[in-house]
C-alpha positions in Angstrom: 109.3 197.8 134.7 107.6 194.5 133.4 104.1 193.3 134.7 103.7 189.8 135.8 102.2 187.6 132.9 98.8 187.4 132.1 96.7 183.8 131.3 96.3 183.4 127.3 92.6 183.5 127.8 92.8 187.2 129.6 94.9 188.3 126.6 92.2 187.4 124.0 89.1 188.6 126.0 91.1 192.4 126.4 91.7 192.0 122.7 88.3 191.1 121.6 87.1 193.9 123.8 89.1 196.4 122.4 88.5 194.8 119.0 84.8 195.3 119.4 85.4 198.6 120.0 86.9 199.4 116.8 85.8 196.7 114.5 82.5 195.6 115.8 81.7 194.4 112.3 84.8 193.0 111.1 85.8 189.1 111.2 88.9 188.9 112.7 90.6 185.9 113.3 92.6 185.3 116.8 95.7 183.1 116.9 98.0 182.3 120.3 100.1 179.8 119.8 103.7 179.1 121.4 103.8 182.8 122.8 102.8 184.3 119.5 99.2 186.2 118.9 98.1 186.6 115.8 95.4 189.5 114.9 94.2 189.1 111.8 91.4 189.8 108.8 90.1 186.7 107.6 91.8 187.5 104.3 94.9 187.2 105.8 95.8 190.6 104.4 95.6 192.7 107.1 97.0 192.0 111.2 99.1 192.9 114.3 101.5 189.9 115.3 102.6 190.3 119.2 106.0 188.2 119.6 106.9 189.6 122.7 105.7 191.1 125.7 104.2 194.7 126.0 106.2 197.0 128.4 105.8 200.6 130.6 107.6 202.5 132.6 106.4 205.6 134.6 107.2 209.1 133.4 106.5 212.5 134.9 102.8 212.7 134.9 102.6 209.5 135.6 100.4 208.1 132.8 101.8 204.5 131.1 103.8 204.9 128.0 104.0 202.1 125.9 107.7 200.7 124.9 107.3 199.6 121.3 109.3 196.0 121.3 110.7 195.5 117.8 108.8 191.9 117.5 105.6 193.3 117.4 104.9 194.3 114.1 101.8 194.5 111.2 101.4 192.7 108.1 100.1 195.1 106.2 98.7 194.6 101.9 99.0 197.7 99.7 100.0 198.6 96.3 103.0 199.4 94.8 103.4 202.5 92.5 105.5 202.7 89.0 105.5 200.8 86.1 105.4 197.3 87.6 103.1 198.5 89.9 101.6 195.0 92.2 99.9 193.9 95.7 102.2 193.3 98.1 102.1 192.2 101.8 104.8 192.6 104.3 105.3 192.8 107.9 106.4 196.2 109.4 107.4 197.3 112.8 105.2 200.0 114.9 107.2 202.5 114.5 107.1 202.2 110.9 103.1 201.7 110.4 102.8 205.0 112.7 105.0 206.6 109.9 102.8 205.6 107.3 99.8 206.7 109.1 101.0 210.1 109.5 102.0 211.1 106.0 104.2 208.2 104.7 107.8 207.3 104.7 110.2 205.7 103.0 110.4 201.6 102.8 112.8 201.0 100.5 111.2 199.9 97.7 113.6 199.8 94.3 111.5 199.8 91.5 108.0 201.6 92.7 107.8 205.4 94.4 110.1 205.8 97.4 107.4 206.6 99.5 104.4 204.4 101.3 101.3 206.7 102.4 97.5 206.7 101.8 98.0 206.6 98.3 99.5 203.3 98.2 96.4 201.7 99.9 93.1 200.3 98.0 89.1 200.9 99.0 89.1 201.3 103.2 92.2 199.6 103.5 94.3 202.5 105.0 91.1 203.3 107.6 91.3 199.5 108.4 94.9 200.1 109.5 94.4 203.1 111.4 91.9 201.2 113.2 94.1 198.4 113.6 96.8 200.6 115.0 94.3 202.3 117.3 93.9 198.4 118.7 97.1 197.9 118.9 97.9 200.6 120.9 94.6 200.2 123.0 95.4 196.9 123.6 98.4 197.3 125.1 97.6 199.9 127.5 94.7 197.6 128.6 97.6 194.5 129.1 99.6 197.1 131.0 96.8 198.1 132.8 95.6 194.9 133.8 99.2 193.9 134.9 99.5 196.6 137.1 96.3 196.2 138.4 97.1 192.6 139.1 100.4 193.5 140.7 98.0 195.8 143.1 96.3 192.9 143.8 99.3 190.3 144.1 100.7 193.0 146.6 97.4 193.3 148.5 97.1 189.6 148.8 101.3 189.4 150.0 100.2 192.7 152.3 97.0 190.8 154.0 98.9 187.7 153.8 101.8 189.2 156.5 99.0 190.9 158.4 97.1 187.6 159.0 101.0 186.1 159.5 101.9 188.9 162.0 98.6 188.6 163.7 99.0 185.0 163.8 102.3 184.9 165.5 101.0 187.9 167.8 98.0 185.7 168.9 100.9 182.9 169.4 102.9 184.8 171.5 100.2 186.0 173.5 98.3 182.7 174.2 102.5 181.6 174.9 102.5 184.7 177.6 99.4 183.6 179.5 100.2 180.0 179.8 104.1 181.6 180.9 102.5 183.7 183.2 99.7 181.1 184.4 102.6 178.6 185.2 104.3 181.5 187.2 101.6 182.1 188.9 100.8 178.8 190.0 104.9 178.5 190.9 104.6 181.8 192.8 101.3 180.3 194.7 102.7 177.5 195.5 106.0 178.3 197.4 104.4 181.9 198.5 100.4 181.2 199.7 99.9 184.0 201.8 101.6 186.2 198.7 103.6 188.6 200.5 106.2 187.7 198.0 108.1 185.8 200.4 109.0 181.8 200.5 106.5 180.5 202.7 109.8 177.8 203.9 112.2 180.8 204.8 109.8 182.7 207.2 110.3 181.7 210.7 113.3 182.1 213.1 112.9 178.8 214.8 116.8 178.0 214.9 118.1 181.4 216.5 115.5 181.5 219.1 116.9 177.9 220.3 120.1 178.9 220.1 119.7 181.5 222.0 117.1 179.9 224.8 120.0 176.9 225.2 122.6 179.0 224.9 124.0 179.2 228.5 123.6 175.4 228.9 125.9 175.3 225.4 128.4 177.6 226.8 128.8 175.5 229.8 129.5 172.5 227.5 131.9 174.2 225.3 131.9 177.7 224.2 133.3 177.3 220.8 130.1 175.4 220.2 128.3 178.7 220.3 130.6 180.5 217.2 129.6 177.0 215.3 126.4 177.3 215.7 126.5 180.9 215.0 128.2 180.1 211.5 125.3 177.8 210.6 122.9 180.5 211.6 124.8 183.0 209.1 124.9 179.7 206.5 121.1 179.4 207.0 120.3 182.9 206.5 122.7 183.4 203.3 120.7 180.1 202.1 117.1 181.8 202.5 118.4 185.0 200.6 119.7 182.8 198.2 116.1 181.1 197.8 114.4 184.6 197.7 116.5 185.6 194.8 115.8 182.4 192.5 112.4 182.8 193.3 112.1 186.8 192.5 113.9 185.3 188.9 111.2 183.4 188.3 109.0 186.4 188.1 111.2 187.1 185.0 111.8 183.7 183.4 111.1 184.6 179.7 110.0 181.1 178.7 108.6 178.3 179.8 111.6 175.9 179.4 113.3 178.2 181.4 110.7 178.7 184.0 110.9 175.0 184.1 114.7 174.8 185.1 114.2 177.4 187.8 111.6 175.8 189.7 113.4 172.6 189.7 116.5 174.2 191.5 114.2 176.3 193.5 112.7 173.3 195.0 116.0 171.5 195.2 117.8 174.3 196.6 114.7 174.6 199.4 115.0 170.7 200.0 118.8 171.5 201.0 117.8 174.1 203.5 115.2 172.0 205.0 117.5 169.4 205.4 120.1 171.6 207.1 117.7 173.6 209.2 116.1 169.8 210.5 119.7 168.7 211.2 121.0 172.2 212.6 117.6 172.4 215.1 118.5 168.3 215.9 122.1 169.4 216.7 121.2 171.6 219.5 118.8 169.7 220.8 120.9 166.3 220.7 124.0 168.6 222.4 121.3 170.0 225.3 119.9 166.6 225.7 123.5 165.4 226.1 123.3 162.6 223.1 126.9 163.5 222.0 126.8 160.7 219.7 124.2 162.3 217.7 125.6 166.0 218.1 129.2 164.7 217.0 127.3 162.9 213.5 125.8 166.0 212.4 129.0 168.0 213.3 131.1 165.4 211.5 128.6 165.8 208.5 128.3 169.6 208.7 132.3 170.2 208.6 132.7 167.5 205.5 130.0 170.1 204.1 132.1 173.4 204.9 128.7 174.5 206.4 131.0 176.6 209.7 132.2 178.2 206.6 129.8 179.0 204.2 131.8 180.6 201.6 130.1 178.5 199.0 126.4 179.9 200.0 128.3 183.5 200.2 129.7 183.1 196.7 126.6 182.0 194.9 124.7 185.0 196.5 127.1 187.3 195.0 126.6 185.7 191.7 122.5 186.0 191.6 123.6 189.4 192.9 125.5 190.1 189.7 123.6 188.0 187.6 124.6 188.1 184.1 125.4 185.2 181.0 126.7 182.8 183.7 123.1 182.4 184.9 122.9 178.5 183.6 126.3 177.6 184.9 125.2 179.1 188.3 121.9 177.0 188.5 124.0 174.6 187.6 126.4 174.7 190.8 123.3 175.3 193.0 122.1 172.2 191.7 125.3 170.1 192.4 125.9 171.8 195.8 122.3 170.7 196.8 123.0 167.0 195.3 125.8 166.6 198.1 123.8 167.8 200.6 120.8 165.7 200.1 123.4 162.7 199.4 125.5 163.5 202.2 122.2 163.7 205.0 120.5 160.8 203.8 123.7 159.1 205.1 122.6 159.7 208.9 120.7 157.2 211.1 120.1 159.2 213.9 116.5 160.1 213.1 114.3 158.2 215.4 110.8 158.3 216.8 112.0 159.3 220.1 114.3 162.5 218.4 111.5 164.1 216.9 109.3 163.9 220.3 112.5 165.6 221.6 112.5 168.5 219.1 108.8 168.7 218.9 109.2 169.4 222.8 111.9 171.8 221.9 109.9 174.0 219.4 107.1 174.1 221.4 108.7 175.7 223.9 110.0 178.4 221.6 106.1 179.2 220.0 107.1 177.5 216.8 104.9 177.0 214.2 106.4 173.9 212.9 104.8 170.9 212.7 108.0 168.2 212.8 106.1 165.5 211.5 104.9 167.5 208.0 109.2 169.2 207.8 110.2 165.2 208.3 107.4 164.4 205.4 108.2 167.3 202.8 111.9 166.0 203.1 110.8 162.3 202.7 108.7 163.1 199.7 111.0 165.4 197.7 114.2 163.0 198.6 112.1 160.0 196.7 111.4 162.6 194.1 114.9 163.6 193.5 115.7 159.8 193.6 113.3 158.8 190.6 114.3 161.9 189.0 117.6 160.8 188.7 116.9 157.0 187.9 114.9 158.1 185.0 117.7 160.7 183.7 
């Protein structure tokens, strides 16, 4: 396995350390050039030439053995024996300089003794080449040694590099949690304040307790009048469970985007029942108080609606039921459903000062906690809403 490269300047400074070690007196010359280092004496008789890289691999015991590349080789001067004996320098490969070292081998010379050892070598040249190869091979276990240690360090910089990463995006996602959960919170708050985890606008019973206390003077008027009204109780009450489960899913809304699209059909959808439940209360009263023209506008408006039917407000509480991938498509109907409602209410002119006196008196007599005035404001407010809403879209 190769080590990652190391900067020309940390290959000379391990090689003048080792060089120190073995040659403290010697003046060797150092040349790097164009991926080539050059060891060598002064004299230019003796040197190591690196042309390539050293290499390692890991064997049993797991010490670093050294692959001897072919391009790294000595230049070597020694003497020739035989008749024509003479100097020569050449260049040899590791393997054969270790040869030498360790009793000689054959070079191939032609004319002088087939053999290169000790012999061949003048003064302390063959010590200085033992040295040499000691350096050589000390030096490249220090290059290997250096690469692996800077692989140790590459990996622990790449290790605390994903930790910081990780504990980046962890810190992310958490501060992303709290400001999800926060804006839940404040959702849940708002349409629940006394946080018995029920919407605050589907508490009450206010229509079935008139229906009931007017519902021998509606029977004498026309006793189909009392199924009708019976259906919009059933609507009504399919409506609030409806509510309660879109606002349980907000509880589980995974991001805020999502969050976001929930509340806004929450609150849409509660506009549509707020709507009906004022029209549905203004029906009885406007029947009782024998205003037929009003009765017969909201009934007219209701039936266009399908609201003696409810099978729309049925189906959609199957669906958040049996929620599943359809959930967008879903909010999306909800959404549409409460459009023509709001569209199709905002289209009657009965509403005057003297009808809400009239249903004010009505409520009161039933112990209803409904303030008229603050139902007819909510509506106003969130019908403008809706309006802008859609202008800007």
């Amino acid at each position: 396995m190769e080590g990652i490269d190391l900067s020309k300047e940390n290959e000379i400074a391990i090689m003048e350390n080792v060089v120190s070690k073995y040659l403290p007196q010697n003046n060797l010359i150092y040349e790097h050039n164009k991926g080539i280092f050059r060891l060598i004496t002064s004299d230019k008789r003796f040197g190591i030439i690196f042309r390539g890289k050293f290499w390692r691999e890991n064997i049993r015991d797991l010490k670093l053995k050294i692959i001897n590349k072919p391009d790294h080789v000595f230049l070597i001067t020694y003497k020739t024996k035989g008749l024509f004996s003479k100097e020569k320098t050449r260049t040899f490969n590791t393997s054969v300089v270790s040869k030498i070292l360790n009793g000689g081998t054959q070079i191939g010379e032609l004319i002088s003794s087939s053999k290169v050892d000790k012999n061949n070598f003048q003064n302390e040249d063959f010590k200085l080449l033992n040295k040499l190869y000691d350096i050589y091979n000390e030096y490249g276990e220090k290059i290997i040694e250096q690469k692996i240690q800077d692989e140790k360090n590459e990996n622990l910089k790449k290790d605390e590099f994903k930790k910081l990463n990780k504990e980046k995006l962890r810190l992310k996602e958490e501060l992303r949690l709290t400001k999800l959960n926060q804006s839940k919170s404040n959702v849940l708050s708002e349409l629940d304040k006394d946080g018995n985890g029920e919407v605050d606008v589907i508490e009450g019973n206010d229509f079935n307790l008139l229906l009931k206390k007017h519902q021998k003077s509606i029977v004498e008027i026309d006793r189909t009048y009392v199924q009708q009204f019976v259906k919009i109780s059933g609507y009504l009450k399919t409506k609030e469970k409806n509510i309660q489960s879109i606002f349980n899913l907000i509880k589980d809304t995974p991001n805020q985007e999502v969050l976001n699209e929930y509340v806004e059909v929450l609150k849409d959808d509660i506009h549509s029942y707020n709507l009906i439940l004022f029209n549905s209360l203004n029906m009885i009263v406007s029947l009782v108080e024998d205003d037929m023209i009003t009765f017969y506008e909201i009934h007219e408006m209701f039936d266009t609606l399908n609201m003696f039917d409810s099978k729309h407000e049925k189906d959609v509480s199957q669906k958040l039921t049996n929620i599943g991938d359809g959930l967008k498509d879903l909010m999306y109907e909800i959404r549409r459903m409460g459009d023509q409602i709001s569209d199709s209410i905002c289209e009657l002119t009965y509403v005057t000062e003297q009808s809400n006196e009239q249903l004010t008196d009505q409520l009161s007599e039933i112990d209803s906690t409904m303030k008229v005035g603050n139902l007819i404001s909510t509506i106003n407010t969130y019908q403008n809403y809706k309006n802008n809403r859609r202008l800007n879209s």
